[in-house]
DRENTORKOL-3810 file (N, C-alpha, C; in nm, 4 decimals):
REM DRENTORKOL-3810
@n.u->1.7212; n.v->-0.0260; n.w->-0.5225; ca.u->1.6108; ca.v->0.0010; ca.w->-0.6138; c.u->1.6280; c.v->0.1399; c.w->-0.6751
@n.u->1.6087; n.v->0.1473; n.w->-0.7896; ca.u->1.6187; ca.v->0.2534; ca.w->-0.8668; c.u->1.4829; c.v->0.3294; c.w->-0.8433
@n.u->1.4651; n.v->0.4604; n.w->-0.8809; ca.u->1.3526; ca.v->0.5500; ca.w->-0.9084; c.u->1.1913; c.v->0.4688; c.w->-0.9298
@n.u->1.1917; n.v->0.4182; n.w->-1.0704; ca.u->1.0799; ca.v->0.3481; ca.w->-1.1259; c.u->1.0819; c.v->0.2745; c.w->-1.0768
@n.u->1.1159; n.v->0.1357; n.w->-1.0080; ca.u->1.1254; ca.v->0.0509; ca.w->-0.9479; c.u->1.0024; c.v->0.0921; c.w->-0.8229
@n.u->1.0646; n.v->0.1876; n.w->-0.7752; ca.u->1.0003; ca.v->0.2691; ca.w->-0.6175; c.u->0.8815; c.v->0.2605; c.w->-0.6655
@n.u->0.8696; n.v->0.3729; n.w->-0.7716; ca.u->0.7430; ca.v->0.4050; ca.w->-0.7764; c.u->0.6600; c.v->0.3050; c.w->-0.8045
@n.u->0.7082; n.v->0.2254; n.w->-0.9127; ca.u->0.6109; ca.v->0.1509; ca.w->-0.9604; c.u->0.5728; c.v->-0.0111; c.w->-0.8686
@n.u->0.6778; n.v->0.0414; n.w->-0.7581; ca.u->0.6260; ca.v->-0.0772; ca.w->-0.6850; c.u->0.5449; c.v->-0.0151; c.w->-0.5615
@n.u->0.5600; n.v->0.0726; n.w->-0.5422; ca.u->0.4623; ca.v->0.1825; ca.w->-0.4643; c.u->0.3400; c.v->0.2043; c.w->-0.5168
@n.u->0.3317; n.v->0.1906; n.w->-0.6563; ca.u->0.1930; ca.v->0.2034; ca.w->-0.7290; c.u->0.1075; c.v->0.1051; c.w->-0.7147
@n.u->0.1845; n.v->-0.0077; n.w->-0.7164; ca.u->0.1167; ca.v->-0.1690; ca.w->-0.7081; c.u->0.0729; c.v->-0.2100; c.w->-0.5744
@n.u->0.1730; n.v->-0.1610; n.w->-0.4557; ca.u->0.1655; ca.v->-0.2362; ca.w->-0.3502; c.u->0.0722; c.v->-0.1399; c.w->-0.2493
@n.u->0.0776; n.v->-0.0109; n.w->-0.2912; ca.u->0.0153; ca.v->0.0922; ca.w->-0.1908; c.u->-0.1326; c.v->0.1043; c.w->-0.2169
@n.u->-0.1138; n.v->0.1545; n.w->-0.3539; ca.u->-0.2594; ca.v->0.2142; ca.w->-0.4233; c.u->-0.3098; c.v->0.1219; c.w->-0.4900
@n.u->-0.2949; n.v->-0.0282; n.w->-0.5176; ca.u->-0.3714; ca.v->-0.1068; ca.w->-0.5882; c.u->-0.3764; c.v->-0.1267; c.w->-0.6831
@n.u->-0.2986; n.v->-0.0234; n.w->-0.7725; ca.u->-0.2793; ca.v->-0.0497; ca.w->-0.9606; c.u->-0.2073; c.v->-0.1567; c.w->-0.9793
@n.u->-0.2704; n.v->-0.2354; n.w->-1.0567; ca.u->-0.2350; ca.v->-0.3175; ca.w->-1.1795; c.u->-0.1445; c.v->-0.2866; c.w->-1.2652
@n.u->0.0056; n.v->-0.3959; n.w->-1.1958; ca.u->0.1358; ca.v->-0.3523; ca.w->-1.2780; c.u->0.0989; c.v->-0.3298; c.w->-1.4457
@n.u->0.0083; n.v->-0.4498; n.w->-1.5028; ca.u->0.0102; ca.v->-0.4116; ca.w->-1.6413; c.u->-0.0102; c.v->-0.2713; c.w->-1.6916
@n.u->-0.0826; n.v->-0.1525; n.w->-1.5849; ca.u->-0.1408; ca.v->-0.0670; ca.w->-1.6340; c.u->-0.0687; c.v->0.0554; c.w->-1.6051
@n.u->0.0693; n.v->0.0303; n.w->-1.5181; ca.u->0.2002; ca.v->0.1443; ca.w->-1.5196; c.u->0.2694; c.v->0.1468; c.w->-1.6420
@n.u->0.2614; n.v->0.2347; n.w->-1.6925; ca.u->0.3495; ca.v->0.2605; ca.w->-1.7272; c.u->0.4012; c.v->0.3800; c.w->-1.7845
@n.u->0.5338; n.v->0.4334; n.w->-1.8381; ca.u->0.5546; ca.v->0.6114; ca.w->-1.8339; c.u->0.4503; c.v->0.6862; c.w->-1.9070
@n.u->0.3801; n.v->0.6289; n.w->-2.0123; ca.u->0.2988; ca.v->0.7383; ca.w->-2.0379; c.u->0.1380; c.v->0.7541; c.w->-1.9836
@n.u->0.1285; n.v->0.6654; n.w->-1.8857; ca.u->0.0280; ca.v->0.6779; ca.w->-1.8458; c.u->-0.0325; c.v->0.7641; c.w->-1.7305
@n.u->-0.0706; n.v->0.8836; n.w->-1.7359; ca.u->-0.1168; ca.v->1.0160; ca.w->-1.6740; c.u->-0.1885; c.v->0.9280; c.w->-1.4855
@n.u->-0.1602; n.v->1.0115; n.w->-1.3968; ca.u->-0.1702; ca.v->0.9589; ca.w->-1.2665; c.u->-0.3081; c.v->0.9343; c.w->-1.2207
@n.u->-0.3877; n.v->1.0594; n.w->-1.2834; ca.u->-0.5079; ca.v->1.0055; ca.w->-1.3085; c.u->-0.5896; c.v->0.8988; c.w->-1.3573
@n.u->-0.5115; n.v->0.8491; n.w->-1.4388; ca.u->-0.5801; ca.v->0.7014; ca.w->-1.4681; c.u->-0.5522; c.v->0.5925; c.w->-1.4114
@n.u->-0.4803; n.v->0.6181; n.w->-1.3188; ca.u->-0.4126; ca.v->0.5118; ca.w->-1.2188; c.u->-0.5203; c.v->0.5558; c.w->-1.1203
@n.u->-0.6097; n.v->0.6229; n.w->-1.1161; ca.u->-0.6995; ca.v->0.6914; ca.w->-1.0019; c.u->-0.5692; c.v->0.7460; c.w->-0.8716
@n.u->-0.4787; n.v->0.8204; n.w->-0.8780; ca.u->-0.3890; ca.v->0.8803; ca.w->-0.8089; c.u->-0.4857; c.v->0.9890; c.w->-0.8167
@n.u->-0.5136; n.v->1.0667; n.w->-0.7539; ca.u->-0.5604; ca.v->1.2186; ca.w->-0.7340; c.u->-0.4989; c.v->1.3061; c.w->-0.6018
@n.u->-0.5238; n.v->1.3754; n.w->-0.6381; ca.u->-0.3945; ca.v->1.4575; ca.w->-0.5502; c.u->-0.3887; c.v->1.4662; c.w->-0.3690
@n.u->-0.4596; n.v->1.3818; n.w->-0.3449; ca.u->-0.4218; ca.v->1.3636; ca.w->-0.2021; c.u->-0.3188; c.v->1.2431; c.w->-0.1988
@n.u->-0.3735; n.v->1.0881; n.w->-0.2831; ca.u->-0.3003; ca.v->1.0206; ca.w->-0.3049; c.u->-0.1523; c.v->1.0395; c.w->-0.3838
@n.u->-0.1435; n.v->1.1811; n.w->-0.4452; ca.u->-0.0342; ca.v->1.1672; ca.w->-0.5104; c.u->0.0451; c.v->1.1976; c.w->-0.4026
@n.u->-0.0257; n.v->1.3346; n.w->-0.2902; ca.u->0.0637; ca.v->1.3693; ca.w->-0.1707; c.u->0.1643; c.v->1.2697; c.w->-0.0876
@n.u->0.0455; n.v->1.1634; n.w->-0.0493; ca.u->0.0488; ca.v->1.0325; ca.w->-0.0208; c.u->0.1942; c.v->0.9497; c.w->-0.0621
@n.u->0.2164; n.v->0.9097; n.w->-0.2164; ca.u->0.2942; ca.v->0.8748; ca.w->-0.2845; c.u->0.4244; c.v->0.9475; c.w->-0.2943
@n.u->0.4175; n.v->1.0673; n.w->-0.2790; ca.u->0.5674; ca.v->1.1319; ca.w->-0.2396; c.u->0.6041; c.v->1.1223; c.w->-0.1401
@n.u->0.5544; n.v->1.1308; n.w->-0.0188; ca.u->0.5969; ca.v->1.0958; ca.w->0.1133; c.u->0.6446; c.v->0.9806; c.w->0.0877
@n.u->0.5703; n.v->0.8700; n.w->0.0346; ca.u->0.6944; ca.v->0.7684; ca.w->0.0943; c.u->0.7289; c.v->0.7483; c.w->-0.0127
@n.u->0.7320; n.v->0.8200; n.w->-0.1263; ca.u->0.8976; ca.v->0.8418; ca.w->-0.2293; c.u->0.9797; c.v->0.8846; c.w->-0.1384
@n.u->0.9406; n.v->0.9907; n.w->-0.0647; ca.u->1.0368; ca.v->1.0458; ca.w->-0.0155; c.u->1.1186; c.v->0.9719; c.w->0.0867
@n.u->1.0853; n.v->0.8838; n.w->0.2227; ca.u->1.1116; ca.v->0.8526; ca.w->0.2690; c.u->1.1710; c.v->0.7052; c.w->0.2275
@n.u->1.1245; n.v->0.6057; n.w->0.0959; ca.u->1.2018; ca.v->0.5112; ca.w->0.0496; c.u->1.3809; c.v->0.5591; c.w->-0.0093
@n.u->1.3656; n.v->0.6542; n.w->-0.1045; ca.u->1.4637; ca.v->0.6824; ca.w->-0.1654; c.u->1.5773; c.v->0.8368; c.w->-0.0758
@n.u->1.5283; n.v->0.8371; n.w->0.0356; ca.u->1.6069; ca.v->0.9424; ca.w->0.1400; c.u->1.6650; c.v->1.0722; c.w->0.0480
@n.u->1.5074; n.v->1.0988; n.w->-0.0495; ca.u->1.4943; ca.v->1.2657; ca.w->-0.1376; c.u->1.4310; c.v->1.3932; c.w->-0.0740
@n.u->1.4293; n.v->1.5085; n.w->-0.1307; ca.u->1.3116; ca.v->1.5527; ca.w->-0.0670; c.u->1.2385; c.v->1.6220; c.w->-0.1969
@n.u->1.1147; n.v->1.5619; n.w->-0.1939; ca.u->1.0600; ca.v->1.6397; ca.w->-0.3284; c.u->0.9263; c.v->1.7568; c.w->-0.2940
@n.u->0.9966; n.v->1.8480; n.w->-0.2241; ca.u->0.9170; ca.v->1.9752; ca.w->-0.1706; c.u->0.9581; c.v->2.0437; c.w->-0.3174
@n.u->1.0083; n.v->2.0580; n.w->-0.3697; ca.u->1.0257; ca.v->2.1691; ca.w->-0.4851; c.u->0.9869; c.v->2.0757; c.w->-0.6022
@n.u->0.9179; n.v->1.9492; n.w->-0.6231; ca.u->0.8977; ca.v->1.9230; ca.w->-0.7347; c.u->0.7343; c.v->1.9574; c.w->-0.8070
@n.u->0.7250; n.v->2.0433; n.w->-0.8682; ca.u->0.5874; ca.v->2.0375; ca.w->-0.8696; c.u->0.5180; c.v->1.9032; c.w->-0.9673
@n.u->0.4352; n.v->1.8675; n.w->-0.8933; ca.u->0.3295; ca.v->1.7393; ca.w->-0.9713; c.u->0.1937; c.v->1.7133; c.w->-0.9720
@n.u->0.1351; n.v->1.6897; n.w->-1.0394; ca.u->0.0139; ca.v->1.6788; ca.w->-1.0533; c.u->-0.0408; c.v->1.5598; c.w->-1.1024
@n.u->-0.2280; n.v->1.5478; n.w->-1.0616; ca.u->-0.2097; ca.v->1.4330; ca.w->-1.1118; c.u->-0.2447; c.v->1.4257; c.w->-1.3183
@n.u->-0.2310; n.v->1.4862; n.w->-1.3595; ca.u->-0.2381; ca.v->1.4812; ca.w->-1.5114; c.u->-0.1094; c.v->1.4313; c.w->-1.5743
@n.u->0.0092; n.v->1.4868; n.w->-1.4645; ca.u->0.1388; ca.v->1.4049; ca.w->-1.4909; c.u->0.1555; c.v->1.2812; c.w->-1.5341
@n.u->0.2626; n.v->1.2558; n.w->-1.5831; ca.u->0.2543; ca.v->1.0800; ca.w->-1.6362; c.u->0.3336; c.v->1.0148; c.w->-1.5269
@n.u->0.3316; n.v->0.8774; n.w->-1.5156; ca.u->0.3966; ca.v->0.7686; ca.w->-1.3919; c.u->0.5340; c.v->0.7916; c.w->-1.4536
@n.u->0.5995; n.v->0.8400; n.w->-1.6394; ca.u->0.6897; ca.v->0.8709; ca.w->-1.6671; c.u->0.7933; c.v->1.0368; c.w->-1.5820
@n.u->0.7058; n.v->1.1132; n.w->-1.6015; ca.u->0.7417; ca.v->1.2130; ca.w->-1.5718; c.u->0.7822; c.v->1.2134; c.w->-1.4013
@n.u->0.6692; n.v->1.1636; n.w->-1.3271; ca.u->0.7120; ca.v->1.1511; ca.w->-1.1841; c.u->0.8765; c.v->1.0911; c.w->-1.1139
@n.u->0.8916; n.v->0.9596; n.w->-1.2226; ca.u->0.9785; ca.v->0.8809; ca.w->-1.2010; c.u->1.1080; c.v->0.9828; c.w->-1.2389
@n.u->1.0988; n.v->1.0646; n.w->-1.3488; ca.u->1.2056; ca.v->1.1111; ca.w->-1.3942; c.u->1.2725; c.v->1.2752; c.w->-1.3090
@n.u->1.1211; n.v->1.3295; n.w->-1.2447; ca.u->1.1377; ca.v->1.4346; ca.w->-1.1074; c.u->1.2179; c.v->1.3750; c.w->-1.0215
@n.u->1.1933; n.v->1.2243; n.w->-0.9862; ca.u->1.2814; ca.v->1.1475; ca.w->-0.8624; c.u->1.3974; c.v->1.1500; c.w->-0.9149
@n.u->1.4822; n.v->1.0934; n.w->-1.0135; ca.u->1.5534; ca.v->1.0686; ca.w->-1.1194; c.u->1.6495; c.v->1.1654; c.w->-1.0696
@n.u->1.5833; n.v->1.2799; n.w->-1.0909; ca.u->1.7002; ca.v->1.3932; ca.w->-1.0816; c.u->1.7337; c.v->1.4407; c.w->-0.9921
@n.u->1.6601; n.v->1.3526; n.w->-0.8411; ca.u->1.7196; ca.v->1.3831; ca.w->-0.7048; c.u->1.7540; c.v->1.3080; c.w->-0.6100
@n.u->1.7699; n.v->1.1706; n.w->-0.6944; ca.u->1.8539; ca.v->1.0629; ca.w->-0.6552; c.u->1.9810; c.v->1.0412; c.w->-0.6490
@n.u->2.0898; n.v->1.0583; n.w->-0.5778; ca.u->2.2534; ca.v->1.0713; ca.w->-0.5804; c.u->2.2610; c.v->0.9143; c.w->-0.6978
@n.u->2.3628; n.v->0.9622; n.w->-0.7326; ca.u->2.4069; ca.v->0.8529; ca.w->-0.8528; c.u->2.4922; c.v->0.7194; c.w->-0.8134
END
């Protein structure tokens, strides 16, 4: 599984969003992610994709785009 894949199946299966309603430009907040849940959601980014995203900063105003693309760049190729 690639990056978006993770997430966006982490979005669906963890937190309850409605695949129709992922997608990159849509800010984490409107997914109702708020920042405990986003904490939440990196951990087991972290632990699906064997990253560590202590240095990524995120928030939830971020987009489900932008998150995917923080992972992106600390995923071995």
């Amino acid at each position: 599984m690639n990056a978006a894949e993770v997430v966006n199946a982490l979005l669906v299966q963890r937190f309850g969003v409605r695949a129709v309603d992922v997608a990159d430009e849509t800010p984490l907040r409107d997914l109702r992610i708020d920042s405990l849940a986003l904490e939440e959601l990196r951990v087991m980014i972290e632990d699906r994709l064997d990253v560590d995203l202590d240095d990524v900063t995120l928030t939830s105003r971020d987009t489900v785009g932008q998150l995917v693309a923080a992972v992106d760049r600390l995923v071995p190729a």
